[in-house]
C-alpha positions as CSV (number, residue, x, y, z in Angstrom):
1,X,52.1,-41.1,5.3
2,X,50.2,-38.4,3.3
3,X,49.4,-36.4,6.3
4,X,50.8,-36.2,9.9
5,X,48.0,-37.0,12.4
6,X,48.0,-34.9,15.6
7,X,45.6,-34.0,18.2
8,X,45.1,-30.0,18.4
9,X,44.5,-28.7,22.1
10,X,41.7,-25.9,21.9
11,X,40.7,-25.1,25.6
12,X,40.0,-21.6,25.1
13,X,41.2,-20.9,22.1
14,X,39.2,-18.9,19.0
15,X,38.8,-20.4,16.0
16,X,37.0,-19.2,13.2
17,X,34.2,-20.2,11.2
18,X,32.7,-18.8,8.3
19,X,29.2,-19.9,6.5
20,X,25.9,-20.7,7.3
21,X,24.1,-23.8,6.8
22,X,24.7,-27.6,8.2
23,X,28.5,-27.7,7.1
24,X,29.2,-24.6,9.5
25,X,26.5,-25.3,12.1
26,X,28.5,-29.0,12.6
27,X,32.3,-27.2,12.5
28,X,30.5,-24.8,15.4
29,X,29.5,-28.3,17.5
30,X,33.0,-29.8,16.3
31,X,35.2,-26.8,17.8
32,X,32.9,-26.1,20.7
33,X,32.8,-29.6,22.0
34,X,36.6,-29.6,21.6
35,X,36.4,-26.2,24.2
36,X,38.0,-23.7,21.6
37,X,36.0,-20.1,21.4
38,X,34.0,-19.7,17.8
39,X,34.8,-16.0,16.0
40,X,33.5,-15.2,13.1
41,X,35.9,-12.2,12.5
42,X,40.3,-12.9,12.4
43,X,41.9,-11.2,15.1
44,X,45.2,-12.0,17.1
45,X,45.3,-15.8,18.6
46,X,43.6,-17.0,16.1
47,X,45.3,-20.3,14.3
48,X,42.7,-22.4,12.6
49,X,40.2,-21.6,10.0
50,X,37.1,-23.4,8.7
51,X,35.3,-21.8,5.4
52,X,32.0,-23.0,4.6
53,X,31.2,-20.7,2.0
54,X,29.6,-21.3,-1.3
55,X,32.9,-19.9,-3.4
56,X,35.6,-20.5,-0.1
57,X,38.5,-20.6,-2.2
58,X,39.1,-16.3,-2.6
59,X,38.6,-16.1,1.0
60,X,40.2,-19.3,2.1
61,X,43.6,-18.1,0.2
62,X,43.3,-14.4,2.1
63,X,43.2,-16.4,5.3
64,X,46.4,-19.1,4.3
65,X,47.9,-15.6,3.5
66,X,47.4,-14.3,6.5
67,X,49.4,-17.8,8.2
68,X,45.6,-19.6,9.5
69,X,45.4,-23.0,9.1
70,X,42.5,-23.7,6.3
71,X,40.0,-26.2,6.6
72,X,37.2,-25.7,3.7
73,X,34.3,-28.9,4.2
74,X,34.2,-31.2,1.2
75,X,37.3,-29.4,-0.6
76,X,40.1,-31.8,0.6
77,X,42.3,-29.9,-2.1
78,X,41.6,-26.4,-0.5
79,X,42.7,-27.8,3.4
80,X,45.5,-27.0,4.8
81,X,44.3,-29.9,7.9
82,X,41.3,-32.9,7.8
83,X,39.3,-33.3,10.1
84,X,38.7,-37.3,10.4
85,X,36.1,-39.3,11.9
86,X,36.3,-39.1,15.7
87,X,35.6,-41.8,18.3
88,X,35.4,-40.2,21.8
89,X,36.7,-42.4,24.3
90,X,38.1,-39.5,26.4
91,X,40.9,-38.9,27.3
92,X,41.3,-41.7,24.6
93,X,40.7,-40.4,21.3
94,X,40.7,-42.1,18.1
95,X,40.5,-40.4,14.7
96,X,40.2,-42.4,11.6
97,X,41.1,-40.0,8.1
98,X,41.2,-41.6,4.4
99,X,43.2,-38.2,3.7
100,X,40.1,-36.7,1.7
101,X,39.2,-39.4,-0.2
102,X,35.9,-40.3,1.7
103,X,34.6,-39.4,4.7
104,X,31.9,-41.8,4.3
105,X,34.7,-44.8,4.2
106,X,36.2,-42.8,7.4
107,X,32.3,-43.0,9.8
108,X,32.1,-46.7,8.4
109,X,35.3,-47.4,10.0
110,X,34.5,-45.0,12.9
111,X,31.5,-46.8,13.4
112,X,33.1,-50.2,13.2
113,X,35.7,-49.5,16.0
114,X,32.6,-48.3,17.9
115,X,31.0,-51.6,18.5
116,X,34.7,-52.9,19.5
117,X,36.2,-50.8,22.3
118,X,34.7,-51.0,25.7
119,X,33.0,-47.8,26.8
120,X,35.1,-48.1,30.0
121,X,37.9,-47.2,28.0
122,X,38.1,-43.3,29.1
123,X,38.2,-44.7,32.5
124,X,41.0,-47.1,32.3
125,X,43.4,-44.3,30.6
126,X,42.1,-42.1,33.5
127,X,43.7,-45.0,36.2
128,X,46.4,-45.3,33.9
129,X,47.4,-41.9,34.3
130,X,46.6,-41.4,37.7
131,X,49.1,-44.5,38.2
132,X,51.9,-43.2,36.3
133,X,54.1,-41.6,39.8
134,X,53.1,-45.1,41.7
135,X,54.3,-47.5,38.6
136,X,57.7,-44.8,37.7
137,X,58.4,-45.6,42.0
138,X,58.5,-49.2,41.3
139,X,60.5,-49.5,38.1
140,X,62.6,-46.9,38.1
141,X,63.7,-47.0,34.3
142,X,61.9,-46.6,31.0
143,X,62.6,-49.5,29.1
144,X,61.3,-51.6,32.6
145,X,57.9,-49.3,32.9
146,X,57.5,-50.0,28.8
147,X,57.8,-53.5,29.8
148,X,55.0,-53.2,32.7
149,X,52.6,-51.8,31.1
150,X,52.9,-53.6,27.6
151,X,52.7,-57.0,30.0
152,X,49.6,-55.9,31.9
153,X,47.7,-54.2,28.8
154,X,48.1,-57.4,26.8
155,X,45.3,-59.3,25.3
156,X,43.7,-61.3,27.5
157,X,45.8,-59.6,31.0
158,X,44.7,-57.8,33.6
159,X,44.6,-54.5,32.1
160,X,43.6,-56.0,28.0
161,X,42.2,-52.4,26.6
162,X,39.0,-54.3,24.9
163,X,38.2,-56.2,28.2
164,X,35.6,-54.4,30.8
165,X,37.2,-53.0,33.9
166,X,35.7,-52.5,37.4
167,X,38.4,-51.1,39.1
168,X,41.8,-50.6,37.0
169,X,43.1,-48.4,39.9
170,X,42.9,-51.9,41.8
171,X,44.3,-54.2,39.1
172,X,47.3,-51.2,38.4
173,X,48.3,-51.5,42.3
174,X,47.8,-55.9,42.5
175,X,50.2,-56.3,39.3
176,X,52.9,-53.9,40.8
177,X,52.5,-55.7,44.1
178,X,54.9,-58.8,42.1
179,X,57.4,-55.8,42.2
180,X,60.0,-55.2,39.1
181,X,60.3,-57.7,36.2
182,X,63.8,-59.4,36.8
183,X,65.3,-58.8,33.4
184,X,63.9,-58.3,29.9
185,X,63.1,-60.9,27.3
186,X,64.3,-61.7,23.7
187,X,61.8,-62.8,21.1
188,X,62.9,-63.5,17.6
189,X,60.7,-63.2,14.0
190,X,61.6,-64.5,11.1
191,X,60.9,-62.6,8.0
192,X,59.8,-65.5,5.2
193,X,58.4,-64.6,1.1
194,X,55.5,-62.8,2.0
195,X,56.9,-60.1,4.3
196,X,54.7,-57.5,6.0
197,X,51.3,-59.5,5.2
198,X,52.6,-63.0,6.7
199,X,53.2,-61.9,9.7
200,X,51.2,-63.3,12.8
201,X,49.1,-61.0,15.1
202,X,51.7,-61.8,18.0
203,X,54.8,-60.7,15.8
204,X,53.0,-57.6,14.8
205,X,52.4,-56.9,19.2
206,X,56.6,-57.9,19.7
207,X,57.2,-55.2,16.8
208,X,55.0,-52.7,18.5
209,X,56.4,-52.9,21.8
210,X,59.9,-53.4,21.2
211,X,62.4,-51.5,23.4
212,X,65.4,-52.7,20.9
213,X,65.3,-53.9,17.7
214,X,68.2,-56.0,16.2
215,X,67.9,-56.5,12.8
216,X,69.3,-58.7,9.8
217,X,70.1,-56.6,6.5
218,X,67.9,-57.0,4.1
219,X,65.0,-57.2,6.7
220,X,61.9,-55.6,3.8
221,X,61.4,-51.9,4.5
222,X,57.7,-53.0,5.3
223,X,58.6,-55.0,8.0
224,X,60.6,-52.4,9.6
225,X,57.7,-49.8,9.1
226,X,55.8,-51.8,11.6
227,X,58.3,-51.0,14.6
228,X,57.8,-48.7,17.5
229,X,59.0,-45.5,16.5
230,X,61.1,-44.7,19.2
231,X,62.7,-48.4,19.4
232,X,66.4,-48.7,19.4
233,X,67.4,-50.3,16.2
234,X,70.1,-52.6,15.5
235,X,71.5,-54.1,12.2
236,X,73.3,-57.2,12.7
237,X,72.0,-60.2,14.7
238,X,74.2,-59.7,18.1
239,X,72.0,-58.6,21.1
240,X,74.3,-56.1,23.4
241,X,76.4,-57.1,26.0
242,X,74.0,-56.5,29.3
243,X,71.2,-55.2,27.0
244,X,68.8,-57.9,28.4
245,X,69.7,-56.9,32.0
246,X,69.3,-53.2,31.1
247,X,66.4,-52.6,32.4
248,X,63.7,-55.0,31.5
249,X,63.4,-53.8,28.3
250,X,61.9,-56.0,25.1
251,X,64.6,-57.2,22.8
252,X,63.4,-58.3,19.0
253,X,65.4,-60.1,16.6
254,X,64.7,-59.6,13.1
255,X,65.7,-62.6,10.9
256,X,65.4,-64.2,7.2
257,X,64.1,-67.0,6.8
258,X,66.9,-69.5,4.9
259,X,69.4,-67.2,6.8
């Protein structure tokens, strides 16, 4: 990665902005609809920075100086942060950055993943969350709760994130109503000559919702970028005594093909 993405919580918080014209007028809209507080002047509290000057860089390097975050509109090498193309789903947000190199490329993209995700979506995170207590009370463990919700927000089940959704609330409580998963599954992939780019859209889901990850050496780092970060990895092709009992939990197993 080039950048680390993050979402920066600015309920009530000043943020200053400096300039006049469009570029500043849309960085006021941008941090106001985010519910920060636009200054025009540094004082104490204040973290982030957006310069839309005609010559930022003097006054953008007094403010890195003084430890604010930098953000200077169509100077990618003068930011100390991007701001990407933002698809409003809330509380589900989706930013899509090309790490300076067009923000035209970033609102075609944007406005791609528009035309795709439901605008129900904000709701179903809403039930989701609201859920979270009820589904923890039901399976008790994390691997078994990761295996819950990665069965019921599957394509094409009750909960599939680019389906509509009358009532998720509803379909949250029915699918808990079949209480806890018994036991966890294994899936294996094998890893052939064309890596990363020959893998199926169902081996890329088992890699992004694996609990454990056992692994053959020499699995191609590519492959292994494409796992759940906070999966449990293995190398080796044993699965753990009483890991598929453990919990629910979704084992992987990583293979070569020939092997």
């Amino acid at each position: 990665m080039e950048a680390l993405p993050l979402f920066h919580r600015l309920a009530g918080q000043p943020v200053l902005v400096l300039g006049e014209g469009e570029a500043a007028l849309a960085k006021v809209r941008l941090v106001t609809e985010a519910g920060g507080t636009v200054v025009t002047e540094t004082s104490p509290g204040v973290r982030l920075a957006f310069v839309a000057l005609p010559d930022p860089e003097p006054v953008a390097a007094l403010l890195k100086e003084q430890g604010l975050l930098v953000n200077v509109p169509d100077r990618p090498e003068l930011c100390d942060f991007l701001v990407p193309a933002i698809l409003d789903r809330s509380p589900v947000m989706l930013a899509v950055g090309t790490g300076g190199a067009s923000a035209s490329l970033a609102k075609a993209l944007k406005e791609r993943l528009e035309q795709w995700l439901p605008s129900g979506l904000g709701a179903l995170a809403v039930a989701i969350r609201q859920s979270r207590e009820t589904v923890a009370a039901v399976h008790e463990d994390v691997p078994a709760r990761r295996a819950f919700w990665a069965g019921v927000l599957a394509p094409g089940a009750v909960l599939d994130p680019l389906a509509p959704h009358d009532d998720p609330l509803a379909a949250i409580a029915d699918a808990l109503a079949g209480g806890p998963d018994p036991e966890g599954r294994i899936d294996r992939i094998i890893v052939g000559e064309g890596g990363a780019d020959a893998l199926t859209l169902r081996e890329l889901r088992l890699l992004a919702q694996a609990d454990l990850v056992v692994q053959a050496p020499g699995v191609p780092t590519e492959v292994l970028a494409l796992i759940r970060r906070d999966a449990a990895r293995q190398v080796g092709m044993d699965v753990p005594e009483g890991a598929v009992k453990s919990g629910g939990g979704r084992i992987v197993l990583i293979g070569l093909e020939g092997e």
